[in-house]
C-alpha positions, 0 to 999 in steps of 0.5 A: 491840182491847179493847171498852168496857164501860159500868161501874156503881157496885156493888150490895152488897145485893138490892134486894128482901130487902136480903140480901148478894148474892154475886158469880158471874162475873168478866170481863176487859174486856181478855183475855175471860178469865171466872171463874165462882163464889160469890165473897164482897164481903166487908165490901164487902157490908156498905156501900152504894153511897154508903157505898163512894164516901165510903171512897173519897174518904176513902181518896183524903184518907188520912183527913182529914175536913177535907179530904173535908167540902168536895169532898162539900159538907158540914159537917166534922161530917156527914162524921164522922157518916158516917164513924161510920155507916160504921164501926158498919155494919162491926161497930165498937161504941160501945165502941170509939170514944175517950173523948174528954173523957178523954183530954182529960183525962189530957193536961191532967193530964200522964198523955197526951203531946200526940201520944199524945192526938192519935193517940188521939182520931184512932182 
C-alpha cells in the first residue's frame, strides 16, 4: 500500500541569496526506492513557481494565449507579457522576438504568404 504524500509546487530558487538550488535526493512514493546526488533543475531553475505553473497552462493550451488569458483571469495582452517575462528569463533576447510590422509588411507587398507571416509572427 502506497503512502500519501502531501506535494508542494517546486521551489526553483533559495530564498535567502535567490541562487539556483539543486536537487539532492529523489524518492518514489510507490516503491521507497531513493537516489541521492547533485541533480540540476536545469532551465526549470530559471523560473519561478508562478512562471512554472503558467508554462504549464500554456503547454495544457498548446500555446493559444487566447485560450489561457480567461482560466488565469487576465487580459490577452497580460498573459503575452508574461509569456514574454518568461521567455527572456530563459535567455531569449529582443533580438529574437519577430519584427511584427515587418512582417506585415512583406505580407502586404506579397514578399510573405499568408501562413508564412502567421507562423512568424507566432514564433
Amino acid at each position: 500500500m502506497s503512502k500519501t504524500v502531501r506535494l508542494y509546487p517546486l521551489p526553483t530558487k533559495d530564498p535567502i541569496s535567490g541562487e539556483e538550488l539543486i536537487v539532492t535526493r529523489l524518492e518514489s512514493p510507490v516503491s521507497g526506492i531513493m537516489i541521492e546526488g547533485a541533480f540540476s533543475l536545469g532551465w526549470l531553475a530559471k523560473l519561478s513557481t508562478e512562471q512554472l505553473a503558467f508554462v504549464g497552462l500554456f503547454l495544457k493550451h498548446r500555446g493559444n494565449l487566447q485560450k489561457l488569458a480567461p482560466e488565469l483571469g487576465v487580459s490577452y495582452n497580460t498573459a503575452r507579457n508574461r509569456l514574454e517575462e518568461i521567455a527572456a528569463a530563459l535567455g531569449a533576447s529582443e533580438e529574437d522576438k519577430p519584427d511584427r510590422l515587418s512582417i506585415l509588411q512583406q505580407l502586404r507587398d506579397g514578399k510573405l504568404s499568408f501562413d508564412d507571416a502567421l507562423d512568424s509572427l507566432n514564433k
